[in-house]
C-alpha positions, 0 to 999 in steps of 0.5 A: 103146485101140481103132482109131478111123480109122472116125471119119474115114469120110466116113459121119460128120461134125465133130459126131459125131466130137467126140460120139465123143470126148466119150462115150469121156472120160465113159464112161472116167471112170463106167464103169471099175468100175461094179457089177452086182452087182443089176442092176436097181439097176444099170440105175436108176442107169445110166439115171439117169448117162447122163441127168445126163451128156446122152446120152439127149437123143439117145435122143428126138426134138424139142429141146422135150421135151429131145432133141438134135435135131429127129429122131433121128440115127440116126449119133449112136445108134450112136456111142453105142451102140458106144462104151457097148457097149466099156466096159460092155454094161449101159450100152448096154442102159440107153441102147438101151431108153431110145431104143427104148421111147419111139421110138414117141413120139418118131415119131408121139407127140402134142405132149401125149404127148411132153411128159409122157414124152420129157422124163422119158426125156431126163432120166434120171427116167423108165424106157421099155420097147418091149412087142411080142414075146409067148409066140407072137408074136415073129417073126411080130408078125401072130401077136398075141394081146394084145387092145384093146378100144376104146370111146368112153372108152379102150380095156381090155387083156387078154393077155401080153406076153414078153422084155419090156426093162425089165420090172419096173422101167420106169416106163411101156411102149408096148404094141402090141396087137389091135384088129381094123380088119383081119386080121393086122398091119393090126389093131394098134394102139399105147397108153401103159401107165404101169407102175402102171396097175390091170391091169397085172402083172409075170407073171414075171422073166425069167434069161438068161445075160447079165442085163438086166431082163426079164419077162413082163407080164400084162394084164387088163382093163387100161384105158387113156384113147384119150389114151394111143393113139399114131398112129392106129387099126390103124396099131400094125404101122407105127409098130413097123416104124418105131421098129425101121427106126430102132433095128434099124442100132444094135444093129449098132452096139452088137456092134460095140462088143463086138467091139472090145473083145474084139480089144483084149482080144486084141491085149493077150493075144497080145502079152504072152503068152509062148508057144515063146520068143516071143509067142503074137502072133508065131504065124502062127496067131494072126497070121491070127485076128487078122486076120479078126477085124479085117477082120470088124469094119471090114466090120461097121463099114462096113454099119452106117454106111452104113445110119445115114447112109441112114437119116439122109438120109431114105431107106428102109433096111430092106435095108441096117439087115437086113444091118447087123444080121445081118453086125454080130451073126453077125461079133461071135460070130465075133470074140469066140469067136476071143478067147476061143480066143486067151486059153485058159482065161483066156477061159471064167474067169468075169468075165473080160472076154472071158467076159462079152462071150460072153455079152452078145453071143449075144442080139444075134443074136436080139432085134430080129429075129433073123439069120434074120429078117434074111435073109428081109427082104433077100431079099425086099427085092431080090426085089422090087427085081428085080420093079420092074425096079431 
């Protein structure tokens, strides 16, 4: 069982404690031999039990379109995206683009546009999906090539889109593309593209060495109604950078999650393995691993809540989520390379549970903007803090 003093902190209130606890009981019961065996089917059914069970109502955003709160509580997402994280790394993946490919709606959605896709995404019944990186666009989003055509009645795609979560078995994608009202990031616009739209294809499924759904999608002469659009023309950049500020401290949160699993994994190791007439935990080696393993955790764990109780007090936190992300992601390589060190040759055994772990958390560090990514946003955030004078 892993450490939960963190519940405590002063970040987090009753509400969230007692939510901590809820999820640990759910997760123990449904999560304990969950198989992967399809993945897509897997994340279907996942989708469709943390909907039944009521965590995707706090994925959304408004309680008349079945979410938790009137917004989203960013300290509630990264509960629960730690606590899935520990128990079973699909599950979060299922939860996490539940709350990522419909946030753009749940922020600047029409009353129309949330109640068609919101409640479904709540419920479990609906599978959402963030499409924005592309063959050449990913780190540089202003490098878009995916082009919107708009006219009086709709607007008509063409172009690709890459490392799509979701892809091949979402049931709709809020897919960001070039507009052109100016240059750069400032010509993007945002639209609704239900999965069996004409015009839309699955390109390519896409392998990694942690499975998740993903593909490569083509557009081509897709068309969509201006219904479909969500926040206003050439405004797609803005309301991307918001759902990420939104999501960006979670993914923090869910390596968090893999990495306290993998110090369980190893103080169960270390303290049952006979080692020189002793215990392995007794070295003072691995008395010292274990330590910085622990002290980069509670770092990782006390960036990233304060970055969710910033953002939940309505403050900007594209520094604070940046270094959560980038401490949380690079610190749980860390942690969990260290387990798998410390269980020998059990650690690389495929299936073991510190030999997933080190595959699930080597994209962490890349998605959502990757740690190098991280340290230009910080630095150019304190640059420009120091330029205003503060």
């Amino acid at each position: 069982m892993s450490d939960t003093r963190y519940l405590d902190w002063p970040f987090l209130e009753p509400h969230h404690r007692a939510l901590a606890a809820d999820l640990e009981t759910w997760a123990t019961r449904h999560l304990a031999n969950a198989a992967h065996d399809d993945v897509d089917s897997a994340c279907r059914t996942l989708v469709r039990q943390l909907g039944h069970g009521g965590w995707l109502t706090h994925a959304v955003a408004g309680r008349a379109h079945g979410g938790a709160a009137e917004a989203i509580d960013t300290r509630a997402i990264c509960l629960i995206r730690e606590t899935l994280a520990r128990h079973d790394a699909l599950a979060d993946f299922a939860f996490a683009m539940q709350g990522l490919g419909s946030g753009a709606i749940s922020l600047q959605g029409t009353p129309s546009q949330r109640e068609r896709y919101l409640t479904r995404v709540a419920a479990g019944e609906a599978i959402a999906a963030f499409a924005l990186s592309e063959p050449d666009a990913g780190s540089d989003v202003a490098a878009m090539q995916c082009t919107a055509i708009v006219d009086a009645d709709g607007a008509t795609l063409d172009g690709e889109k890459t490392w799509i979560s979701n892809g091949g078995i979402a049931d709709f994608y809020v897919v960001f593309a070039r507009t052109g009202e100016a240059p750069g990031s400032r010509g993007i616009s945002c639209f609704i593209v239900d999965a069996d739209t004409a015009g839309l294809e699955i390109a390519e499924r896409i392998d990694v060495i942690a499975p998740h759904p993903l593909a490569r999608l083509r557009f081509t002469a897709c068309r969509v109604p201006l219904s479909a659009r969500i926040g206003a023309a050439g405004e797609g950049f803005k309301v991307a950078m918001r759902t990420l500020d939104v999501f960006r401290t979670s993914v923090a949160a869910a390596a968090l999650g893999l990495a306290r699993r993998a110090l369980d994994e190893a103080l169960q190791r270390t303290t049952t393995r006979t080692m020189f007439g002793g215990k392995l935990s007794d070295l003072q080696l691995t008395q010292a691993t274990l330590a910085q393993m622990a002290t980069t955790i509670d770092s990782a764990a006390l960036l990233t809540y304060r970055a969710a109780w910033m953002g939940d007090h309505g403050e900007i936190v594209t520094r604070e989520a940046a270094m959560a992300k980038l401490f949380a992601t690079e610190g749980a390589q860390q942690v969990i390379d260290s387990a798998v060190q410390l269980l020998g040759g059990l650690g690389v055994r495929r299936g073991n549970p510190v030999e997933q772990l080190y595959r699930e958390v080597r994209s962490l560090r890349i998605y959502e903007g990757a740690s190098e990514v991280q340290q230009l946003v910080i630095a150019r955030d304190l640059l420009r803090a120091h330029a205003a004078g503060h």
